[in-house]
matplotlib code that plots the C-alpha trace (Angstrom):
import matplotlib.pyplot as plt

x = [147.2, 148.7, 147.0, 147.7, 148.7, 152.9, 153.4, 150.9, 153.3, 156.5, 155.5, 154.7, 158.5, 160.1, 157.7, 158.3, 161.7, 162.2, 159.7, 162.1, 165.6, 163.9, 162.6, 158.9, 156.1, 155.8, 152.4, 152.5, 152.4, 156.1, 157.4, 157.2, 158.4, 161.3, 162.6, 162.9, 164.4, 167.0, 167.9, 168.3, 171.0, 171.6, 168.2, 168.5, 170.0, 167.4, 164.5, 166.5, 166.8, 162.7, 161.0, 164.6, 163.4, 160.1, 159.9, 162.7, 161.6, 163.2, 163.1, 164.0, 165.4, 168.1, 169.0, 167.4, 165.8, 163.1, 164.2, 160.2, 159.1, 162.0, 160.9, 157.1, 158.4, 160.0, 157.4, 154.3, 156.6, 156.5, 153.2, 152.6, 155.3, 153.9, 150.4, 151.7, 149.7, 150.4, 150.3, 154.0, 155.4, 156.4, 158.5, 160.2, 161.0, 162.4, 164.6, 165.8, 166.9, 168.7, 170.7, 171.2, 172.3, 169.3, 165.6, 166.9, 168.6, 165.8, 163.4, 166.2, 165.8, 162.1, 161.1, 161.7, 159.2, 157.0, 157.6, 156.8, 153.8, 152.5, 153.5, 151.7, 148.3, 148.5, 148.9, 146.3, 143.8, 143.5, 144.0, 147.6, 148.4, 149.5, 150.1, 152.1, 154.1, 154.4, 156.0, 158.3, 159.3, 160.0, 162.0, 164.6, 165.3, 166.1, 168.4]
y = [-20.1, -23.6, -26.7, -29.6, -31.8, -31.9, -31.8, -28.8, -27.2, -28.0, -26.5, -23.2, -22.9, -24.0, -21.5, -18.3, -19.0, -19.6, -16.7, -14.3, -15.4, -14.5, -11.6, -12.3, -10.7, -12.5, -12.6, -11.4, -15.5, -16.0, -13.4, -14.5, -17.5, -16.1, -13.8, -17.4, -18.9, -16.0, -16.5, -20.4, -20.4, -24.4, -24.7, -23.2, -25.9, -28.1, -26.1, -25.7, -29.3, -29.2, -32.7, -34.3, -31.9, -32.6, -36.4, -36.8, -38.0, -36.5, -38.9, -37.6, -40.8, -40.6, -37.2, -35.1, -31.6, -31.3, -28.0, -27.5, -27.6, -25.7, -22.9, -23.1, -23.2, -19.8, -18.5, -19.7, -17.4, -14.4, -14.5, -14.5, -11.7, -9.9, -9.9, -10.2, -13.6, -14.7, -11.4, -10.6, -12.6, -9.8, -8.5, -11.6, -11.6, -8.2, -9.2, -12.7, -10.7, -8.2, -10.7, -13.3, -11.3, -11.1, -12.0, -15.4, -16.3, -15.2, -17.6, -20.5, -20.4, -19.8, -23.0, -25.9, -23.6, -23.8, -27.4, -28.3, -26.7, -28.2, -31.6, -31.4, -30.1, -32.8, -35.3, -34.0, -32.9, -30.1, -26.1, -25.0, -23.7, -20.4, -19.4, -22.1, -21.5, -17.9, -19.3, -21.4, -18.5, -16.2, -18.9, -18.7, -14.7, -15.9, -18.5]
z = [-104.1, -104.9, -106.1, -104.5, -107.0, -107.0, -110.5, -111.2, -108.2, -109.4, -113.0, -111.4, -109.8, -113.3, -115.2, -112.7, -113.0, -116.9, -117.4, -114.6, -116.8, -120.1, -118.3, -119.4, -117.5, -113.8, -112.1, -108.7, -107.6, -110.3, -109.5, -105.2, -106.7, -109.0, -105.5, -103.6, -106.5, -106.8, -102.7, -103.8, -106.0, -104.9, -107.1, -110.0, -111.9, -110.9, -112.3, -115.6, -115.9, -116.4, -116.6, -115.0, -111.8, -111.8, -111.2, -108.8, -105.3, -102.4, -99.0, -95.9, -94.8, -97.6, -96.0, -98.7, -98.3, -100.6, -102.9, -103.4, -100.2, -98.7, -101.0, -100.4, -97.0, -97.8, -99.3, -96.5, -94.2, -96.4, -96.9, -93.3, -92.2, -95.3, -93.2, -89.9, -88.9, -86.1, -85.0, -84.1, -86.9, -88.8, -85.5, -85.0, -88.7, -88.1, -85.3, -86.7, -89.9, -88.2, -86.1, -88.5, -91.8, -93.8, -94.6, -96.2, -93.2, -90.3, -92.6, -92.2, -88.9, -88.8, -91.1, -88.6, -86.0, -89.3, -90.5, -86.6, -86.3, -89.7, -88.4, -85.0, -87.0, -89.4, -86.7, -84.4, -87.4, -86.1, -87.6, -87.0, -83.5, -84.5, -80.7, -79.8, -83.3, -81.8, -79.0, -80.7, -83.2, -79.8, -78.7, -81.2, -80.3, -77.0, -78.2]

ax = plt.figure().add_subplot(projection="3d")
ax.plot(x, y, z, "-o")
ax.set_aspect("equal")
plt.show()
């Protein structure tokens, strides 16, 4: 869906976006992209400052969230709520929204469960553990 290369990622949110406010035809990828972008209002002056946005770092030892990742983050989840994998997913989406205000908001809480399981998979290389990330997503409707 992605490549791998940052830049080559970070042109595909400031194109989806630029393309959704001129109201240019979106592929089905920009237009996933625009619909994050939209629930990210804290971004959008960031992807409108173009080459400014792309080349800044963001560190997590300086505190910073990492507006690109949050929203791949965002979108990772949809795509996996979209085809219910882990099986359940799309329930505890469901139930997180409902409680919580909103699709936006059930995904907020869903991203450190997501972050976490990414983490533990790149540590161990290994495939993610999409039961234990289950787990950990159940967790949070019993919290």
């Amino acid at each position: 869906m992605f490549s791998s290369d940052r830049d080559t990622l970070r042109h595909q949110y400031i194109d989806a976006w630029r393309k959704y406010r001129e109201g240019l035809p979106l592929t089905p990828l920009e237009d996933m992209i625009a619909r994050v972008v939209v629930d990210h209002p804290e971004y959008h002056a960031l992807l409108e400052s173009g080459e400014k946005g792309m080349q800044r770092e963001y560190l997590p030892e300086d505190g910073e969230t990492n507006p690109f990742l949050h929203m791949g983050m965002h979108l990772a989840i949809r795509e996996q709520v979209s085809t219910d994998r882990p099986a359940g997913i799309r329930a505890v989406h469901r139930t997180l929204s409902e409680r919580h205000g909103g699709p936006v908001e059930a995904e907020h809480q869903m991203i450190d469960c997501l972050a976490e399981t990414l983490w533990q998979a790149q540590r161990n290389q290994r495939p993610p553990d999409e039961q234990a990330y289950l787990r950990n997503l159940k967790a949070l409707i019993r919290s």
